[in-house]
N, C-alpha and C positions, 0 to 999 in steps of 0.2 A: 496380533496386529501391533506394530510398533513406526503408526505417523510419523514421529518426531520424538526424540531421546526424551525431552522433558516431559512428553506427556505418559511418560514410564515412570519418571521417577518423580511425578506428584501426582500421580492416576488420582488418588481423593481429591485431594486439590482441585485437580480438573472438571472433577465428578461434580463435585459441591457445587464450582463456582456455575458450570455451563446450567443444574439445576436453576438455580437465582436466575441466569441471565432468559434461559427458556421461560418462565413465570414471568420476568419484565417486558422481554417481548410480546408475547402472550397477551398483555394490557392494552398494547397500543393496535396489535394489529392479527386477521387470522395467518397462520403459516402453514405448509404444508411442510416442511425439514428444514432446520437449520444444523450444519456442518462446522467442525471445530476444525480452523485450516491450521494455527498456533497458537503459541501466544508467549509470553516471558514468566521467567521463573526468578525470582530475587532472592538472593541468598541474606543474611544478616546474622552476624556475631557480634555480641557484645560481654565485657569484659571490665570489671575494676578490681581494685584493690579488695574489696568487700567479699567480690564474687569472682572468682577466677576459673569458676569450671561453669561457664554458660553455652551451651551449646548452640548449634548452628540453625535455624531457625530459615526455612523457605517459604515460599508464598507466591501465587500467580498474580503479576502487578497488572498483565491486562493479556485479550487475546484478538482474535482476528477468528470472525465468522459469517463463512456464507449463510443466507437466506432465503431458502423459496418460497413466494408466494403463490397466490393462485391467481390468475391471468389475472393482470392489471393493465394502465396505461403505463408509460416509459416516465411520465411526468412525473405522476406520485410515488414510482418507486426510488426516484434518487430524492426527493421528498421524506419519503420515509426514511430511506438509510440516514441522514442526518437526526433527525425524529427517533429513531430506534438508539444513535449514539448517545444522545444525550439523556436520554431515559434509563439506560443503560446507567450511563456515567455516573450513579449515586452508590453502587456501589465497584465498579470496575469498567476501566474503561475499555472500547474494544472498539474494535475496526470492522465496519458492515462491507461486506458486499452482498447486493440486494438485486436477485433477480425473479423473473416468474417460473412458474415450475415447467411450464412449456416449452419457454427458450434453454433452461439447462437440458431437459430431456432430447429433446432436439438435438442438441451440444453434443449427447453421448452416442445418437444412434450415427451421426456426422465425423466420430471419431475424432472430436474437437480435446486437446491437451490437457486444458486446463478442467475439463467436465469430467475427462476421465480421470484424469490424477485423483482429484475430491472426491470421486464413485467410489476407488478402488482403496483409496488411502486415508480417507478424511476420517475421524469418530460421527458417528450420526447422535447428535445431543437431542435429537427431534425429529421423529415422521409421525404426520398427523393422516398421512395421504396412503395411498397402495403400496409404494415407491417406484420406481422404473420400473415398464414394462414390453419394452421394446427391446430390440436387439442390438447390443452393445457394436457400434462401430470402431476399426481396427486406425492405426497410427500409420500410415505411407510414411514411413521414416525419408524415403529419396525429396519427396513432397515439402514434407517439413524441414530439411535442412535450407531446400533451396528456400521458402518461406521466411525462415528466421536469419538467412544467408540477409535476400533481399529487403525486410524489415532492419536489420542493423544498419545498415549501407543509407537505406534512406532518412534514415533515425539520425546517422551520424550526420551524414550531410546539412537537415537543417538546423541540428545543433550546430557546427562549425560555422554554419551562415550567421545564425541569431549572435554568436560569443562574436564574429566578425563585426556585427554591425556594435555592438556593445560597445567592444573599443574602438571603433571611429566616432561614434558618439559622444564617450568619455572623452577623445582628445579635441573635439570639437564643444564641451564641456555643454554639451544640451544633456543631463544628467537624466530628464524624466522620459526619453527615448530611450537611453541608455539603461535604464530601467526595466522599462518594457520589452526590451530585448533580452536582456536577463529571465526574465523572467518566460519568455519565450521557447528559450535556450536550457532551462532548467525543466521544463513543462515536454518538452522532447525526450529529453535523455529520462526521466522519471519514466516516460508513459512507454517508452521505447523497450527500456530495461523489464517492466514490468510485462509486455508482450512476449519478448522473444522469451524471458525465463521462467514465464506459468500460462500463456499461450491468451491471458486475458489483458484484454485490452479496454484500456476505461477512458471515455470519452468527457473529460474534466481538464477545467484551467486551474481546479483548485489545488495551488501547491501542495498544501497542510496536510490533503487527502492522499495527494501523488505520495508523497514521503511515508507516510504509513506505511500506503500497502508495497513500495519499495522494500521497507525493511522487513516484508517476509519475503525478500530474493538476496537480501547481502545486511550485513549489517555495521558494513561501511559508509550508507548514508545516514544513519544514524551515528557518527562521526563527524562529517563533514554535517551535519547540520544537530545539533547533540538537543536541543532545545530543555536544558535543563539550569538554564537562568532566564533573568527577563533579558538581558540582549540579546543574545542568542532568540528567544522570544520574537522581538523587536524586529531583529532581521528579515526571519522568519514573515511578519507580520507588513512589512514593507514592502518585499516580494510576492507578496500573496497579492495586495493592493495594485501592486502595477500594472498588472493587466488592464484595468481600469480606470484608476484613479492619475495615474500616470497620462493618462490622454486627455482626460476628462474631468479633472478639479484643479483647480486653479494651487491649491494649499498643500498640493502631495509634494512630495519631497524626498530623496534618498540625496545624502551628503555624498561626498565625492571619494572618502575616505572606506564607505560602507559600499559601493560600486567597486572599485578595486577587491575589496577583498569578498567580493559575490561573485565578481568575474575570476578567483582565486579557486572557489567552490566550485564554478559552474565547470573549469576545466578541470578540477577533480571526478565531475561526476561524469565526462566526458570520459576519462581513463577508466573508470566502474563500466562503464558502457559497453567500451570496447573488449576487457578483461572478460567481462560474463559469457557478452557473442561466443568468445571463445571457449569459453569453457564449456556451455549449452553444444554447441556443433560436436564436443569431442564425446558428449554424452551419446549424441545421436548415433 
């Protein structure tokens, strides 16, 4: 089985680290499978005068894993997956997606994309359960194009609506509508992108989370939003806020200068959007 290139070429790595992270979950809560969807590999060489033959040095800096439970409510499971990140986060950080084992089983006998992708493809780090015992549902390819046809079209639409209102706003210089439209407009194209190219669709305003699990479908937004200083942080962190704070505190705030170059992004991730559509259909 070969998921994904790096998880071939740090199979220990992976081994070790998904052990730790099954034992931390394990702490917080019962699980019936957790699934390794990816994760990053970092390379590091280092080199002086002193030592000139040091070798290249790899390491998994973090990953991204599904979760099943055993029936819960819908409350405490997006509850939990924050709960489970930060528990997690002492010794690696990772990206939950947290469902019950019901609704993924479901998922596969339904012939749903994204269920059976991680059935057929996923490493299993954890079954505490029977595992699936239904019968796998097949992919209507004519189905699914026309699906993913129609999810980008609508996807794109209220993106070009929300980056519309953005800059009438910005030139009409009410900054914290302009805001919230951004924010809007970034919140579409993440959740849109994330649908049409793993068939899951995650019902969140929260930016910080969109962008995650974005970058296991491109790793272009992690580019346009790189989050590896505090402005970039910052940005990040003002955008998250607008959804709310933007309407609703008097003290929010995004400068005019920080608006322009959001609405710089947002029509970057617009072009990410439309790029993927395309390239999912040609898969199909």
């Amino acid at each position: 089985m070969r998921p994904f290139t790096i998880y071939q070429a740090a199979f220990d790595s992976f081994q070790h680290t998904g052990n730790r992270i099954v034992d931390l979950i394990g702490e917080l809560v019962e699980v019936d499978r957790i699934y390794l969807l990816g994760g990053s590999l970092y390379r590091r060489r280092t080199e002086s005068l002193f030592h000139q033959l040091a070798p290249s040095l790899q390491y998994v800096a973090d990953c991204y894993c599904l979760i099943l439970l055993p029936d819960t409510n819908t409350t405490r499971l997006v509850q939990l997956q924050d709960q489970i990140e930060q528990h997690c986060a002492k010794i690696l950080p990772i990206t939950a997606i947290v469902l019950s084992t019901k609704q993924f089983d479901s998922w596969l006998q339904d012939g749903h994309t994204f269920a059976l992708r991680v059935h057929t493809c996923a490493p299993l780090l954890l079954q505490k359960d029977a595992g699936f015992q239904g019968n796998l549902g097949t992919i209507d390819e004519v189905a699914e194009q026309k699906r993913t046809e129609l999810t980008h079209k609508e996807g794109l639409k209220r993106v070009d609506a929300f980056l519309a209102g953005a800059e009438l706003f910005c030139l009409r210089k009410e900054n914290r509508m302009a805001a919230f439209m951004l924010h809007q407009a970034a919140e579409q194209a993440l959740s849109t992108l994330l649908k049409i190219a793993t068939g899951y669709y995650c019902c969140t305003h929260n930016i910080e989370r969109l962008l995650r699990y974005a970058g296991m479908v491109t790793h272009r937004v992690n580019e346009i939003f790189p989050k590896n200083n505090e402005p970039e942080k910052r940005l990040v962190s003002l955008l998250q806020k607008a959804y709310i704070d933007s309407r609703y505190r008097e003290d929010y705030a995004m400068p005019e200068a920080d608006l322009r170059d959001m609405l710089g992004r947002g029509s970057e991730l617009r072009k990410i959007l439309t790029e993927s559509a395309e390239a999912v259909k040609q898969k199909l």
